[in-house]
C-alpha positions in Angstrom: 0.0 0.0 0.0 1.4 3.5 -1.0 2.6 5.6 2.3 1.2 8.1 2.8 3.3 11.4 2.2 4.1 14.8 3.7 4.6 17.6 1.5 4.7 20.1 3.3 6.6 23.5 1.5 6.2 27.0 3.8 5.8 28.4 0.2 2.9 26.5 -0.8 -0.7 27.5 0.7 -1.1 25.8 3.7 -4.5 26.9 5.0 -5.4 26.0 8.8 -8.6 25.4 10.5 -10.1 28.4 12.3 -12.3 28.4 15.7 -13.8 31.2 13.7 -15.4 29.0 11.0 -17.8 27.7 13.9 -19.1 31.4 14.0 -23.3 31.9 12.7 -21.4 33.0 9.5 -20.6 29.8 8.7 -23.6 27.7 10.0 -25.0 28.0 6.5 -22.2 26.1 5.0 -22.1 23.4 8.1 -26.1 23.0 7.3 -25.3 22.7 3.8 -22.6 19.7 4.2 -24.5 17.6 6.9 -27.6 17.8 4.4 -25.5 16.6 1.7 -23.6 13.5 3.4 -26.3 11.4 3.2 -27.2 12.1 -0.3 -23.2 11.5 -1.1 -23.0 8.2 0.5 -26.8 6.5 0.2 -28.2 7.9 -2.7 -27.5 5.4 -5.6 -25.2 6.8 -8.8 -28.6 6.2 -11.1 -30.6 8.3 -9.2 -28.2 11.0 -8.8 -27.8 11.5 -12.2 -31.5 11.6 -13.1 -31.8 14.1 -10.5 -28.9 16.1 -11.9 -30.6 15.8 -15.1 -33.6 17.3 -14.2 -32.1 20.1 -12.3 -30.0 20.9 -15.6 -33.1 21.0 -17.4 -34.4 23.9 -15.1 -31.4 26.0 -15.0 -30.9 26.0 -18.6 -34.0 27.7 -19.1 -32.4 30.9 -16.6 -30.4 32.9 -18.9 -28.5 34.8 -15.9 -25.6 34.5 -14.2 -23.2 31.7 -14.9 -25.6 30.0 -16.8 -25.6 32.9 -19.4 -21.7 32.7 -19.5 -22.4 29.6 -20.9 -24.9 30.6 -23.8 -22.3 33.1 -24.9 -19.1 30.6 -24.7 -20.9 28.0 -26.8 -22.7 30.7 -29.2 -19.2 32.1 -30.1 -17.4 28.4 -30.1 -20.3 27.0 -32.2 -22.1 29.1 -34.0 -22.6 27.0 -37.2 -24.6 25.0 -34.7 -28.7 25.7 -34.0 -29.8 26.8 -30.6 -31.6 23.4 -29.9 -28.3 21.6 -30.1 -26.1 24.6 -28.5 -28.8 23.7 -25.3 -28.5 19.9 -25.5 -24.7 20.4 -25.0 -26.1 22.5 -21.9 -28.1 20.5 -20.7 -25.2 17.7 -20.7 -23.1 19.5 -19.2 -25.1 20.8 -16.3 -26.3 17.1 -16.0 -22.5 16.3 -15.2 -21.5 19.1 -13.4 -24.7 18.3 -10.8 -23.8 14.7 -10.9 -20.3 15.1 -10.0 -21.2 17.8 -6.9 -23.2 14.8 -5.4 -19.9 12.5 -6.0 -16.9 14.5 -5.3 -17.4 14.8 -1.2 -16.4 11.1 -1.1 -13.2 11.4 -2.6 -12.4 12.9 0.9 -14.8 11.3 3.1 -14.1 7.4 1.2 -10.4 6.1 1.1 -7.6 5.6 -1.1 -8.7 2.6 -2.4 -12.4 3.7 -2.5 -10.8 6.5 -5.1 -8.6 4.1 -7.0 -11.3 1.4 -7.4 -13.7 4.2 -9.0 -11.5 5.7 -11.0 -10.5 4.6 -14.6 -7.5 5.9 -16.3 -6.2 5.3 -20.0 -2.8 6.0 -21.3 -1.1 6.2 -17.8 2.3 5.1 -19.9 2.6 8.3 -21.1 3.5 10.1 -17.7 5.4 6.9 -16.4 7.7 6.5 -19.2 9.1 9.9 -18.6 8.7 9.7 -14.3 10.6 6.1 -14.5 13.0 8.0 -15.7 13.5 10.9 -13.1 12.0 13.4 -16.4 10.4 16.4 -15.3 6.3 16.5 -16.2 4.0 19.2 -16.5 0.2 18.2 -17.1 -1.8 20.2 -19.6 -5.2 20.1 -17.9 -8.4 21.9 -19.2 -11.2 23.5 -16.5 -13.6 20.4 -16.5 -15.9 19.8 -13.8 -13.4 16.8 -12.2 -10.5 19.1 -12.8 -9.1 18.1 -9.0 -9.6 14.2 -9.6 -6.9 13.2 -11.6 -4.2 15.5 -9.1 -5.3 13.5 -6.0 -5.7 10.3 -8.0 -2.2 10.6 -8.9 -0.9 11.6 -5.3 -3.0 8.6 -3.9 -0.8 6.6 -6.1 2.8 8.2 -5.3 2.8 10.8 -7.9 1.5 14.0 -6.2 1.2 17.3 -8.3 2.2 21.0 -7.9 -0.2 23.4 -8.6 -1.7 26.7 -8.8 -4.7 27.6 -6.2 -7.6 30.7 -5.9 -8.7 31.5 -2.4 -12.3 31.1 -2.4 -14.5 33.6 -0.8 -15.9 31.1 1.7 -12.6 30.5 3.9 -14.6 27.2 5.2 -14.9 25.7 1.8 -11.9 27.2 1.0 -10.1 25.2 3.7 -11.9 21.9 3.0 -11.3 22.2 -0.5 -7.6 22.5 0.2 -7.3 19.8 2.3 -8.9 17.6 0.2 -6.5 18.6 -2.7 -3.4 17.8 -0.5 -4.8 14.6 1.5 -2.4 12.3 -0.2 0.2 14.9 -1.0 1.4 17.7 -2.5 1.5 21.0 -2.7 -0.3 24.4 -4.0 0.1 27.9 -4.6 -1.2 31.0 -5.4 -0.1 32.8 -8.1 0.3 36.1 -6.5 3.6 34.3 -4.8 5.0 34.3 -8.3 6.4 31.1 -10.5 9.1 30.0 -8.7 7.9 28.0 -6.3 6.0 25.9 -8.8 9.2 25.4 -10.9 11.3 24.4 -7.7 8.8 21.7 -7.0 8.1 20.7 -10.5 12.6 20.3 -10.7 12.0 18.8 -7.4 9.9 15.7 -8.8 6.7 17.2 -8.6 4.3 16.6 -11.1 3.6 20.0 -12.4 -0.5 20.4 -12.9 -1.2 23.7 -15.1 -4.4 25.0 -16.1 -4.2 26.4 -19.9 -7.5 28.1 -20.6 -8.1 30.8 -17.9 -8.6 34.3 -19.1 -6.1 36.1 -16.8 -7.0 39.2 -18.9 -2.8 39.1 -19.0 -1.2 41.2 -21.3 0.8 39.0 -22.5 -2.1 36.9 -23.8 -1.7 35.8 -27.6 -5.0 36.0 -29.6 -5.8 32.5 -31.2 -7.9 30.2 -32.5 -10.2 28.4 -30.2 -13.3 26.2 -31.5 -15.0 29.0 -34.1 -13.5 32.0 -32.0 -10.6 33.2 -30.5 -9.1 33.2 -27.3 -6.6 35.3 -25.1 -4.6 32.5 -24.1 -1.4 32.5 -21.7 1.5 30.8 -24.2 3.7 30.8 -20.7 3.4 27.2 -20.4 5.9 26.9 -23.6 8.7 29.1 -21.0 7.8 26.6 -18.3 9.0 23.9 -20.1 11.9 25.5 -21.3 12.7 26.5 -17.7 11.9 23.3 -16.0 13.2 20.7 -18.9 9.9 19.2 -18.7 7.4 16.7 -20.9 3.9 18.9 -21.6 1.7 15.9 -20.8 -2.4 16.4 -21.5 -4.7 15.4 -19.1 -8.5 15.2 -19.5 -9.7 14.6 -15.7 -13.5 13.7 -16.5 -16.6 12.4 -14.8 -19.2 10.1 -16.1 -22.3 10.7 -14.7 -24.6 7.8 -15.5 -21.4 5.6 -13.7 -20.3 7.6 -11.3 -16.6 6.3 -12.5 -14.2 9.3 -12.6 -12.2 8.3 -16.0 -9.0 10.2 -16.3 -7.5 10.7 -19.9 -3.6 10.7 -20.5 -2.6 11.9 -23.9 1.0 11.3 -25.4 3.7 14.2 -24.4 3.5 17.0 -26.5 5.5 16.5 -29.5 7.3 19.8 -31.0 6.5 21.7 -28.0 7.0 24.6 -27.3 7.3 25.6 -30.9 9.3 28.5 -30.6 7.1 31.4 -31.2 4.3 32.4 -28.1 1.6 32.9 -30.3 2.6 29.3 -32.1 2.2 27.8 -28.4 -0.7 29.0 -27.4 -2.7 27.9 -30.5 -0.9 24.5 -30.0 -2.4 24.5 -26.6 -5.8 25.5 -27.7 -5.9 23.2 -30.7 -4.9 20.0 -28.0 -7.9 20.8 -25.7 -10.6 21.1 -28.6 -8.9 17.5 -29.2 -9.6 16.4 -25.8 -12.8 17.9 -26.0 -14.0 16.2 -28.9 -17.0 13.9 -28.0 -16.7 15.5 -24.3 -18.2 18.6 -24.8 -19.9 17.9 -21.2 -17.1 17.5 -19.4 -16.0 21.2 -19.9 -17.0 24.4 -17.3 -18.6 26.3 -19.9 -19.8 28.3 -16.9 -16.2 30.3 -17.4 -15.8 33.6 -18.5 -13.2 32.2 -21.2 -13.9 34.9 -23.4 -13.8 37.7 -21.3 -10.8 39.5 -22.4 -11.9 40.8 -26.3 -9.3 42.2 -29.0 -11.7 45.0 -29.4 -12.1 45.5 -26.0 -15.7 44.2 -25.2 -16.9 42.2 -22.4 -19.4 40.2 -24.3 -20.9 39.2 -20.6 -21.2 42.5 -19.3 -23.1 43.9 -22.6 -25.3 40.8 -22.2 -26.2 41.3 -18.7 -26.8 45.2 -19.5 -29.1 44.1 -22.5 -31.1 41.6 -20.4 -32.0 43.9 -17.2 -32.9 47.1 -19.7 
């Protein structure tokens, strides 16, 4: 059985339980986690995902909020496509993102095994042939809903990940949400402490775990391709491997619903990467995770503002909101 490990780096966000999270601010969020323990563990996988279904089909309906961001992400990405399909691929993918909320408390509150045993992963050979090896590897992953899956999947199995973490406004989520992260090791950080403490642990053996697709309205950002639109996308990930000597590895960390399975995707290293040129890299990157995408549409937080950063300057979300409350 794999030991388990201590990561520990003063560095790295390291989060500690208050006495103040006991306060009435928090009883909300205490009220909300004992009412969903026994829907995590009792409630069958079948029944979860018909009830996530039917949830999905009420929420599409409310073009406000997040649920707009994602009527604009998939207009722009698809527009060759009718409105009936662009909200099927909605539907699907609130389906999967309510499916895995019900799931994803017992990846902390079931063991190792438990996680192991309900996790299916293809092409693992293609981050062990370089790790065998004492190679550095960075994993390419896209924001899907089980994007935290494969990092502690890995870690449960002696391979934990170094990555990059946003404080959430909820410090009592924020801390559980850590914690479950780390449980099996590893370490993450927050990207206002600057790169280098992810390259030291990624040189250190770390499996480096980047997320290519935020809008960090960066300007820096190259302009590129992505689906039928483009995309400010971060080509840094091309310097990280240069810095760290590492294999760009994509991951798809998924979640199927109907099975409850979490099924983790390892692609082959990327081959001619980075390519040279930043604007080169980023369309590389973006071309890989419409690959990974293909078929999977559901898998991806379409919820995002992925497109909020416009070469002519428009929010498409805030004119949208504007249009909708006038």
């Amino acid at each position: 059985m794999t030991k388990q490990r201590h990561d520990y780096d003063p560095n790295a966000y390291n989060p500690e339980f208050s006495r103040a999270y006991l306060a009435p601010k928090y009883w909300g969020t205490w009220l909300m986690l004992l009412a969903a323990l026994p829907i995590c563990l009792l409630v069958p996988v079948r029944a979860k995902y018909r009830f996530a279904q039917w949830i999905a089909k009420k929420l599409v309906k409310k073009q406000t909020g997040t649920i707009l961001n994602a009527w604009l992400n998939l207009e722009a990405c698809f527009p060759e496509q009718s409105e009936q399909a662009r909200e099927a691929i909605l539907v699907e993918t609130l389906t999967t993102a309510g499916a895995f909320l019900l799931h994803f408390p017992l990846i902390t509150l079931r063991s190792r095994q438990w996680l192991q045993h309900h996790s299916d992963v293809i092409g693992m050979e293609h981050i062990t042939r370089h790790t065998d090896n004492g190679e550095p590897v960075i994993l390419f992953v896209p924001h899907t809903w089980a994007i935290d899956a494969a990092a502690i999947l890995f870690a449960s199995q002696g391979l934990p990940v170094a990555a990059f973490s946003k404080r959430q406004k909820n410090r009592l989520l924020d801390w559980l949400m850590h914690r479950q992260r780390v449980q099996y090791g590893g370490n993450c950080y927050e990207r206002e402490a600057g790169i280098k403490p992810f390259i030291r642990a990624v040189k250190r053996g770390f499996l480096g775990y980047y997320l290519p697709d935020e809008d960090m309205r960066d300007e820096s950002s190259e302009f590129v391709p992505f689906f039928s639109t483009t995309k400010a996308t971060l080509p840094s990930l091309g310097k990280l491997s240069k810095v760290t000597r590492s294999h760009i590895v994509p991951v798809l960390s998924g979640f199927d619903a109907q099975t409850g399975r979490f099924v983790i995707e390892v692609h082959p290293s990327l081959n001619g990467f980075p390519t040279g040129g930043s604007h080169s890299d980023a369309r590389m990157m973006n071309q890989h995770i419409e690959t990974m995408l293909d078929g999977k549409l559901d898998q991806y937080m379409w919820i995002l503002q992925l497109l909020r950063t416009r070469e002519d300057g428009r929010n498409i979300y805030q004119e949208a909101k504007r249009k909708r409350a006038s």
